[in-house]
Residue, then its C-alpha position, 0 to 999 in steps of 0.5 A: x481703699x489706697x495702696x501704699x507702699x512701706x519701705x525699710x532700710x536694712x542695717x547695710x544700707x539695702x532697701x527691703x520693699x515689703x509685700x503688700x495686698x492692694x484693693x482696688x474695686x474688689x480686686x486683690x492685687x498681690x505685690x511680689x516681696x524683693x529680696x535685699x540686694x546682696x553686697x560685697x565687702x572688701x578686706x585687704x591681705x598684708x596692708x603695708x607688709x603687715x601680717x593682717x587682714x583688714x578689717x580683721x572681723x567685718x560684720x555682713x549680712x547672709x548672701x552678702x560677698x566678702x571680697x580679698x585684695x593681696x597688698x603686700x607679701x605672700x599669703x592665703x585666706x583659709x577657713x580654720x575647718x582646714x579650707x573646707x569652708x572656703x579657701x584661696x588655694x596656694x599662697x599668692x602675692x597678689x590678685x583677689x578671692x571671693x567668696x558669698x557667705x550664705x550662712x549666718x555664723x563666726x567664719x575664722x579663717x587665717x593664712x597657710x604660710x604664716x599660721x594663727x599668727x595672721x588670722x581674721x573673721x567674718x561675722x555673718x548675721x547679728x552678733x551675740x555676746x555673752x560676758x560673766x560677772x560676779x564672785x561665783x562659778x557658773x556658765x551660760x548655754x544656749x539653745x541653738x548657735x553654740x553658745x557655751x560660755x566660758x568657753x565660746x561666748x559668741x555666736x551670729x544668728x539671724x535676725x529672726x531668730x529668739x535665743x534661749x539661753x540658760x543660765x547655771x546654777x539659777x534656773x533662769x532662761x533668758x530670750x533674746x530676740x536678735x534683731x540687733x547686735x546684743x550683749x549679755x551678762x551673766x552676773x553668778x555670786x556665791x552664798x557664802x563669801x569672805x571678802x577681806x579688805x587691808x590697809x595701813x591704819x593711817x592710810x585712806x583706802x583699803x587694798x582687796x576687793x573682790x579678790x578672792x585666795x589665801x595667798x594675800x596676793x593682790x590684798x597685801x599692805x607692807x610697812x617698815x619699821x624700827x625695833x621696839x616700835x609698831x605699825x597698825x593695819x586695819x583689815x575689813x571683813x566683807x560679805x560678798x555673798x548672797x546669804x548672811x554669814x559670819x567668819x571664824x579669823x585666824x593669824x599666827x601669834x608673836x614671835x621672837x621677833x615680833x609682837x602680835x595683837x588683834x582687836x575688835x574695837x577696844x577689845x583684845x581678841x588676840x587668843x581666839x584669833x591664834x587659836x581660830x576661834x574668833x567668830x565675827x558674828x553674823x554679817x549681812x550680804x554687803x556689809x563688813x565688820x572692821x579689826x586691827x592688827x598691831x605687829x611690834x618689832x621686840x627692840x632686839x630683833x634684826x633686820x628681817x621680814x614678818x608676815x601676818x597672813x589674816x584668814x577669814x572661813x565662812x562658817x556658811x560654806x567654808x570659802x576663805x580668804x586671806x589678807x597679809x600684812x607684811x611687817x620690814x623690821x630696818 
């Protein structure tokens, strides 16, 4: 039987040459197994009179040498575990520092004269990254490497290990094998969740999605308008949770200056949404329901601002959120 010979390239470039069992008249030769060659990587301290270190975050292999060339002014390169992991000394303006990162993991370093202001990172090993998404609160663990996000999202393993990582509130356990860089997100949704929309009636787009509070900040629509003349806005009641639900409205009534009324459809439901009673009904994850507000400034009120502040409480899980149409009588 012929030998042969396998060749991998390794993500830097370093040919890895794999052992290999060669039989040749019934004798079994053993190839011995190299290591990858180790390599160097330089990073620049202060380029053009800069308070950075560039690359700010190179990404190397374990065993692999991280070289520091001072360019401009007076500076350190000291590991943020107060130099233990590694450190240039006192500040310098010239000259180089290395240092052999035999260890996968986040190294942070930064320089003793100007502080965090001026700071770098090595990545040693393949990079882990984790991201949240959705309307909901929850958080990501792992088994090893330290990931506990929100919080510390990142984390550099070697590229033999499989991370276990679970995720709150679903009881899901992810495996990531880490032979590469990889990114991950975490989608966590509440089962109960308002989402009200707002627009001017005449207007093409509605303002709010997914955002979420009883303020109206970032779902507010403005409008002015004359004595004894109206404005009409239209506001959508969304389902953004997992579960079917419905929405008790409320929203204060008129006013000495202003006339307030609200309508599902044709229908005037202004008493029940005064008074907190109206209910949307049921409403199917990711769907919406639609209602109108019409505010109409009374023909002697002066000029002054009214906000109609439109709230929607699941009656699932009790979550609210709010929309406001603000009314500028000129």
């Amino acid at each position: 039987m012929e030998g042969g010979e396998d060749e991998m390239k390794g993500t830097r470039g370093n040919l890895v040459k794999l052992a290999l069992v060669i039989l040749t008249a019934g004798v079994f030769v053993a190839v011995q197994e190299l290591p990858a060659l180790a390599a160097t990587t330089d990073v620049t301290v202060g380029p053009s009179n800069t308070r950075t270190y560039s690359p700010q975050s190179p990404h190397i292999n374990k065993g692999d040498t991280v070289h520091w060339i001072w360019a401009t002014g007076t500076h350190t390169v000291t590991s943020n575990d107060n130099g233990a992991t590694f450190d240039s000394g006192a500040p310098q303006s010239g000259g180089t520092f290395d240092h052999v990162f035999n260890d996968v993991g986040l190294f942070k370093y930064h320089c003793l004269v100007h502080g965090l202001g001026m700071s770098g990172e090595i990545i040693v090993g393949k990079l882990l990254s984790v991201s949240k998404s959705g309307n909901g609160v929850g958080h990501v663990t792992s088994d090893t490497g330290g990931i506990n996000c929100p919080g510390t999202c990142q984390a550099a393993y070697d590229s033999s290990t499989t991370v276990s990582g679970a995720v709150s509130g679903t009881g899901t356990t992810v495996m990531i094998p880490m032979s590469s860089d990889t990114n991950e997100t975490a989608t966590f949704k509440l089962k109960y969740r308002p989402d009200g929309l707002i627009k001017l009636a005449s207007a093409s787009s509605f303002h709010g999605n997914n955002v979420y509070n009883t303020s109206g900040a970032g779902q507010t629509v403005s409008a002015s308008v004359l004595p004894g003349h109206s404005r009409s806005f239209l506001v959508q009641e969304q389902n953004d949770g997992t579960l079917s639900d419905s929405f008790k409205l409320k929203g204060p009534g008129s006013s000495p200056r202003v006339v307030v009324h609200y309508f599902a459809g044709t229908m005037n439901i202004t008493s029940a949404v005064v008074a907190g009673s109206y209910s949307t009904g049921s409403i199917s994850p990711g769907a919406s329901k639609t209602y109108k507000i019409v505010l109409k400034a009374r023909s002697s009120a002066p000029k002054s601002t009214f906000g109609d502040l439109l709230t929607a409480t699941s009656t699932g899980g009790g979550e609210k959120d709010a929309v406001l149409a603000r009314h500028a009588i000129t």
